[in-house]
N, C-alpha and C positions, 0 to 999 in steps of 0.2 A: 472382573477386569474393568477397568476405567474405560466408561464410554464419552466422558465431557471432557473438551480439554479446555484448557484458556490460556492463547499464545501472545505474544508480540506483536509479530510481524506475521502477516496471511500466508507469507511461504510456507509456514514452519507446518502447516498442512500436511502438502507431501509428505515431508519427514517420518510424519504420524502416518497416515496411510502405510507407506512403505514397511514402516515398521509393523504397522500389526498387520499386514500383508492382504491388505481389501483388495477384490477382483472382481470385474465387472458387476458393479454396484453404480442405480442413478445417484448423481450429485444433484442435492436443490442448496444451490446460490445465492443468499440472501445479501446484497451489496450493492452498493450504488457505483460499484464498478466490474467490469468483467472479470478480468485477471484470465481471461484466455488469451493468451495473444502468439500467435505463431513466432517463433522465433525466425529472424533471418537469415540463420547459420542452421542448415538441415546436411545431411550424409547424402552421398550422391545414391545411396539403395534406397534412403526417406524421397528424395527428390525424383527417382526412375516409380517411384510407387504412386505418388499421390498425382503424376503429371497426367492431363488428358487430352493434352495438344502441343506441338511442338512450340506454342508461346510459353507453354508452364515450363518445359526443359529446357529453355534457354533462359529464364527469368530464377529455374533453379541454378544453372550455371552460373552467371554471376554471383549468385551468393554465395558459389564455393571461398570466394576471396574472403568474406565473413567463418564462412566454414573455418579458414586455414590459420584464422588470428586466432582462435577459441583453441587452437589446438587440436581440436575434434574432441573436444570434450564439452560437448551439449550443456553437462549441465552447469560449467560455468555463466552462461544466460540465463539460467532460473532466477527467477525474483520475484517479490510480490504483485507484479500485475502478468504473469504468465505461468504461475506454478499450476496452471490446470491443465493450460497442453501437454506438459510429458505426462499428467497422470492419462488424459485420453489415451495419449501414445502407448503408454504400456501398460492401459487395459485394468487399471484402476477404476476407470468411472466409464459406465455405460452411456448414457445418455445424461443430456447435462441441462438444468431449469436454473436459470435466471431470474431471480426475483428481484424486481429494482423500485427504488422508492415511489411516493406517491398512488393515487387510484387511479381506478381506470379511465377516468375521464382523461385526467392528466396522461395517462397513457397512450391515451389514443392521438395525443399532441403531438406524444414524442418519438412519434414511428418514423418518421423519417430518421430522425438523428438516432435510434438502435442501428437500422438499416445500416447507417454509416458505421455507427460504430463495429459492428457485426463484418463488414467489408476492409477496413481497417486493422481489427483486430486477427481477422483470419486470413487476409489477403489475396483468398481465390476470389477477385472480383466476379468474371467473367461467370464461375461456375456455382457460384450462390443464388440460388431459387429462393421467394418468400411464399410464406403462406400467411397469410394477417386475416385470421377471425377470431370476432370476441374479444378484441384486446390484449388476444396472444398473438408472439413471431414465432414463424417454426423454420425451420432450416435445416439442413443436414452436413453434417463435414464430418470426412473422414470415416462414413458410416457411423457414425454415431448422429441422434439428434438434438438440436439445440432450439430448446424453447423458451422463450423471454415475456416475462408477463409481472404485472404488480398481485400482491399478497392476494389480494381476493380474486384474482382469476386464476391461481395456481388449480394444475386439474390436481382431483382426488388419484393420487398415489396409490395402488396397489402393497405392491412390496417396500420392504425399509430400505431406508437409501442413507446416504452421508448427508449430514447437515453443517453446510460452512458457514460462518455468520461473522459479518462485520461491524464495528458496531458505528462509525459510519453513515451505516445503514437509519439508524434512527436517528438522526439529525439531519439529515439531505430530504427536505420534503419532496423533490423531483429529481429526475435524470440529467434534466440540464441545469442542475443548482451542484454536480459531483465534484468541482474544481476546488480542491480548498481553499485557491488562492484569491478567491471573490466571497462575498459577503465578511472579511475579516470583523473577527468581533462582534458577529449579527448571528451566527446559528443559534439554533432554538432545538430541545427537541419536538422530532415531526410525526415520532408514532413510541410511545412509551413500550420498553421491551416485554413487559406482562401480554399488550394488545398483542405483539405482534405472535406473542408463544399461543396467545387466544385461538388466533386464525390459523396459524400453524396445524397445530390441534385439533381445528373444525373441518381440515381438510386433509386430515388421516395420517398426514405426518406421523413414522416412527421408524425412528436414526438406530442406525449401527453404531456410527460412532459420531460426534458431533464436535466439528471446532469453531470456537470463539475468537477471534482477532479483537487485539486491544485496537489496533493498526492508527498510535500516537503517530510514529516515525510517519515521517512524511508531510505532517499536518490534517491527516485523512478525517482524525477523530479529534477535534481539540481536547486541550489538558484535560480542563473541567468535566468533560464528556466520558474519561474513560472509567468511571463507572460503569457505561451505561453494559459494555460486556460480559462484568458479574452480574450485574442486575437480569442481565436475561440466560443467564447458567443457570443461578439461583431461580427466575420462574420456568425453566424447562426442566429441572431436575425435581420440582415439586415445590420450592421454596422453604426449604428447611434446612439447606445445608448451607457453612460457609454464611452466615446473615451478621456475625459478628466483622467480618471480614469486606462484608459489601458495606456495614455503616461507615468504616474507616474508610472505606473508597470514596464514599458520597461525603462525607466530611471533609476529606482533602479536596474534592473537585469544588466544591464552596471554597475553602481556602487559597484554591490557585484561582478561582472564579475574583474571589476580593483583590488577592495580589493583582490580576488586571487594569483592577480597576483603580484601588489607590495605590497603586506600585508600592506597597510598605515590604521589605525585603523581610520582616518575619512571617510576612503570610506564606511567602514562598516556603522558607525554610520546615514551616510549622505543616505542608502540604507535603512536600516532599518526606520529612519524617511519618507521617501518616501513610503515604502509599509514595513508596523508594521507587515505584515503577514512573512516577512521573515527572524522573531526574534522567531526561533523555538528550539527545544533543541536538533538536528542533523543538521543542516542547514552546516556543512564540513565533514570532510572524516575522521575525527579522529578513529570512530568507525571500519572503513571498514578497517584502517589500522590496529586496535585492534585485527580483525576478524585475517588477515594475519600474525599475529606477529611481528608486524614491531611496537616495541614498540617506538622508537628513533621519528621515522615519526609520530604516535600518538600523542607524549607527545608533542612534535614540535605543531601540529595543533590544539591540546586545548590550550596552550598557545597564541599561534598567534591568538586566537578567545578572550581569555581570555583579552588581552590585550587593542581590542577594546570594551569590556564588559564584566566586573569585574563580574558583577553578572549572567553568563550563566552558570544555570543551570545544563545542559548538557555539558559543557567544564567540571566542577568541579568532574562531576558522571565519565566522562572518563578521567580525571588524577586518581580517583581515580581506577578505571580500570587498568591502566597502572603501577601505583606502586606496587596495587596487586599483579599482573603479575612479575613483578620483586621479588618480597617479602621482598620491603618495606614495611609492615605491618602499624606501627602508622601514615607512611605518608599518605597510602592508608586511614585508618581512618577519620584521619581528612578531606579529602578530601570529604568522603561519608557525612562525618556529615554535610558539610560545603553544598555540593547538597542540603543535606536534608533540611536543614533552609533555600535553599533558594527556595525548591520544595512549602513546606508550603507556603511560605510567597508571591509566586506568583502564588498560583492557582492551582501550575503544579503537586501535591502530585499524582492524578489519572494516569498521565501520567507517571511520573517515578520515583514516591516515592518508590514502592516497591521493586524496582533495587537499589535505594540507602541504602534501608535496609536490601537487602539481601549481600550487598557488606560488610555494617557494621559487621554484622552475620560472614561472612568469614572472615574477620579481626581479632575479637574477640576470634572464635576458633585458627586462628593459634599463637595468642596470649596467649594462655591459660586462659582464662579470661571466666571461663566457667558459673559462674555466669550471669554474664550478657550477656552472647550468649544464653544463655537458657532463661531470661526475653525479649530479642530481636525477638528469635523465637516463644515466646508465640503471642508478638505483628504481627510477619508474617504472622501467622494463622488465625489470627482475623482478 
């Protein structure tokens, strides 16, 4: 039976668990992000169980209001920076090891900002204990524990466990370098995926089952980068399989690496035919320029994307972004309309139809066009 997988998107995890039906099994974490994160919509029997003072049940009450929007169906909140809570929850994963970039020097830097993140991410402030020695955090939630540590402090593993890996991971040389929306253009990789299968390895590491996150979407991994997830399939499974399949990977990440640099729209097209996975609807920085307000350099790189493919999806949803933001209004329109017919028309509606509908909706009101911002909002709802 297949024990390696190599996904998309980090959710797609779960999925695999579930399916081949893993039960309390440790998870080691290799990511420069957690992806545990409590969700804010818990059931009032989640919320009467895990309280341990009449702060936590009234801080769960509120969140019923959360509860009631989900519909009570939890796993609408799953996504890729949380699909590890419901595996805790339902007993998927025993105990859970964080392995986050950089060494321990650098480690030892970033203990306060785990702490946070760790407080953040699970939200029991109040009832979060540390233990910090040797470069490891240890913590407990939910009866399960939670240990965060860079590659060479990982303790020696007993029993085989699940191996989740990002690939992320090898590019982020530290914990506080994880934003993709800083250093643009500047990542390097920080530990080549052979080293890290090394250390793995030297430290008894061996997986039930193992998943690989390409994790493009989002910006997490740039284009160029997503190699680097075959590249470490292929040295954990021995490096023999799949090598015809990982040179076309490394071939296209040079290809979209040049496209970068001299914007020639056949690099692009000559990358993408090479590896179709790197035909995604963020696959450049336009958005993270969005985020900045640096509209000029946005509009610049959905264009510069648009050029080499007329039809991206995601180039069209961020011009329409961008003229928003200016309050070009009917350009912004037509821009969302134009995403939208081509979200339909390739599949990609689930992925970010509702962004191009919600951009329409804000068009329309500032439009005055209240008729049919009020028929578009019906369609949001539904």
């Amino acid at each position: 039976m297949k024990s390696t997988y190599l996904i998309e998107d980090h959710d797609e995890a779960l999925k695999i668990w579930r399916r081949r039906r893993i039960r309390n099994v440790d998870l080691v974490h290799v990511d420069a992000h957690i992806d545990l994160r409590a969700p804010a919509a818990r059931s009032v029997a989640q919320i009467l169980e895990d309280a341990k003072s009449v702060r936590d049940v009234k801080k769960g009450l509120e969140d019923l209001v959360a509860f009631q929007w989900y519909e009570k169906d939890l796993g609408k909140q799953t996504h890729m920076g949380n699909y590890i809570y419901p595996a805790l929850r339902e007993g998927i994963v025993k105990d859970f090891y964080w392995v986050v970039p950089g060494d321990a020097i650098e480690f030892s830097r970033q203990i306060p900002l785990i702490r946070g993140i760790l407080r953040y991410a699970l939200k029991d402030v109040a009832l979060l204990r540390f233990d910090v020695r040797e470069a490891i955090v240890r913590t407990s939630y939910l009866g399960h524990e939670i240990v965060v540590c860079c590659l060479e402090k990982l303790p020696v593993l007993a029993a085989s466990v699940l191996l989740d890996v990002d690939a992320d991971f090898f590019v982020t040389p530290r914990l506080d370098a994880a934003d993709p929306s800083r250093f643009l253009g500047l990542r390097r990789v920080s530990i080549p995926p052979k080293e890290a299968v090394r250390q793995l390895r030297q430290k008894g590491v061996v997986s039930v089952l193992t998943t690989i996150a390409y994790s493009g979407r989002g910006g997490y991994t740039p284009p160029r980068f997503r190699y680097l997830a075959r590249d470490f399939a292929s040295a954990w499974e021995g490096g023999g399989r799949n090598t015809g399949e990982l040179r076309r990977q490394k071939e296209a990440g040079r290809s979209f690496e040049a496209f970068e640099r001299f914007k020639t729209p056949f690099l692009y097209r000559r990358a993408v035919r090479l590896d179709p996975g790197l035909r995604y609807a963020d696959n450049h920085n336009g958005f993270f320029y969005l985020v900045r307000r640096r509209l000029g350099s946005a509009e610049r790189e959905f264009c510069r994307v648009l050029r080499a493919d007329p039809e991206h999806a995601g180039a069209w949803l961020g011009r329409g972004d961008a003229a928003l933001a200016k309050k070009r209004y009917d350009t912004a329109l037509s821009y969302f309309l134009k995403a939208e017919r081509l979200c339909r028309r390739q599949k990609a509606f689930r992925e970010w139809g509702s962004d191009t509908l919600s951009g329409q909706l804000a068009c329309l009101v500032k439009l005055g066009r209240d008729r049919e911002a009020w028929r578009l909002s019906l369609r949001l709802q539904n």
